[in-house]
Steps between C-alpha positions, in 0.01 A plus 500: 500500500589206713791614772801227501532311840776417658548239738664539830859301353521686202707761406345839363621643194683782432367860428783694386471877733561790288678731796506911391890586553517782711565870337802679611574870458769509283265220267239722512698821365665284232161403345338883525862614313405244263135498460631939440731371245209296281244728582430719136568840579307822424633688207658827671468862363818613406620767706496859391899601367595754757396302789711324737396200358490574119852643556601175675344282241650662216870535642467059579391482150748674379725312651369175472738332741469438832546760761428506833354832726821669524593472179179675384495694729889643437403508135181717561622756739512803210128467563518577876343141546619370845556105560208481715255594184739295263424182720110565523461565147709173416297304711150658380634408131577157597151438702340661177684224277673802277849344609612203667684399783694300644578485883873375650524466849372817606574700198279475201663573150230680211527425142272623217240274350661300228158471338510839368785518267562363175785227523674427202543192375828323343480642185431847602762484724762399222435795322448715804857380538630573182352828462680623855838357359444716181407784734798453687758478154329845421553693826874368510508645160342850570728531852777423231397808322432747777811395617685620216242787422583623888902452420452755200332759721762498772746551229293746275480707861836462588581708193449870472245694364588751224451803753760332695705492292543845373477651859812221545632625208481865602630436846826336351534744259506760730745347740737443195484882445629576867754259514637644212513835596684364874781321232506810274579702859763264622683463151529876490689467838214698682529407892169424642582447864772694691804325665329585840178404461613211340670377832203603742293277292775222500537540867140474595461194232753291701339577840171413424580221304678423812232529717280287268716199519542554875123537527449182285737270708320645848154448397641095382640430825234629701210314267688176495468514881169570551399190269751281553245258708152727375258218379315791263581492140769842472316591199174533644683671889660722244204627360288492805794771688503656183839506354673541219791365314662678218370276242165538602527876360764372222797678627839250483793613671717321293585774217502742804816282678659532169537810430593557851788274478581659154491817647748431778675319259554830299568662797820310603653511159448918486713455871 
């Protein structure tokens, strides 16, 4: 082939240069994660059930949302798994292509291959739909009835039993019987306590009766002191020191003042 001459004047032509762009780093790892990415991979054995990674692989699809390390990890502790097993096992599933992945910053989020379930489609969701709605309209309906069937037991149990009732019966019957016999006794003018006894019993009534209120009004003042400015709850200091009120062992004073004051009263008009 005859080479083309050029004379001294004349300009040469151009050759367009094709220049290879230097490679950086960060280039280079973006095209191995990719070339990883397209790359078929190997179908992986699954792993055997009670394995770290069989238990891992069935709790994500389970799941099937996406959950970071910790969060399997938390979930999976009943099986004395710690995070540092949870976290290889996630990332040997996710090399192996039996989940994905996806990384955020430094954390990388796992999610269950969508390839493996069966996703409805419009239709079978409309019924899907309509068949949880009728599901629902039946469990109100049997919550209404246990409801009411529970109601009926409470009552049925608040009742008594025929037993009960005839050793009730018995009971009453019996205490009918002696207060008759007292009423027979005081009709017939029969005196049941002498004068003198009558007073000792009268006397020593009124002073501990006395001593009771006086008791009462002590033990007030004193507790109202002591938490006046006490940030603890005075139910919880009461029962902590372990005191008592007379409620608590359902005693009232009340009838006890009253028949104090009807006593004295009784007393004054004898005078």
């Amino acid at each position: 082939f005859p080479l083309p001459v050029f004379s001294p004047t004349s300009t040469p032509p151009h050759f367009p240069l094709c220049l290879a762009q230097p490679r950086t780093a960060s280039t280079r790892r973006r095209r191995r994660a990719k070339q990883a990415e397209e790359a078929p991979r190997e179908h992986a054995m699954p792993p055997k059930s009670d394995s770290v990674e069989g238990i891992v692989l069935n709790f994500v699809n389970q799941q099937n949302r996406p959950l970071n390390s910790q969060n399997v990890a938390d979930a999976l502790q009943k099986f004395s798994l710690k995070k540092t097993a949870v976290q290889k096992g996630l990332d040997a599933l996710a090399d192996s292509g039996q989940i994905s992945f996806k990384e955020y910053g430094k954390q990388k989020i796992y999610l269950a291959r969508q390839d493996q379930f069966d996703i409805p489609n419009g239709e079978e969701l409309e019924e899907m739909k309509k068949a949880n709605s009728k599901l629902q309209e039946e469990l109100a309906e049997q919550k209404k009835i246990t409801s009411e069937v529970e109601s009926e037991i409470k009552g049925l149990q608040s009742n008594l039993t025929l037993d009960e009732i005839r050793s009730k019966e018995a009971r009453l019957q019996s205490e009918v019987q002696e207060m008759e016999e007292k009423l027979k006794k005081l009709q017939s003018g029969v005196i049941l306590v002498k004068p003198e006894d009558k007073k000792i019993i009268e006397e020593t009534f009124s002073e501990k009766t006395n001593q009771w209120r006086k008791r009462k009004r002590m033990f007030k003042e004193l507790w109202d002191n002591i938490t006046e400015n006490s940030p603890k709850d005075q139910k919880e200091f009461k029962e902590e020191l372990g005191l008592e009120y007379d409620e608590d062992v359902d005693v009232n004073f009340q009838p006890y003042s009253e028949m104090l004051a009807s006593l004295n009263k009784r007393r004054k008009v004898s005078r």
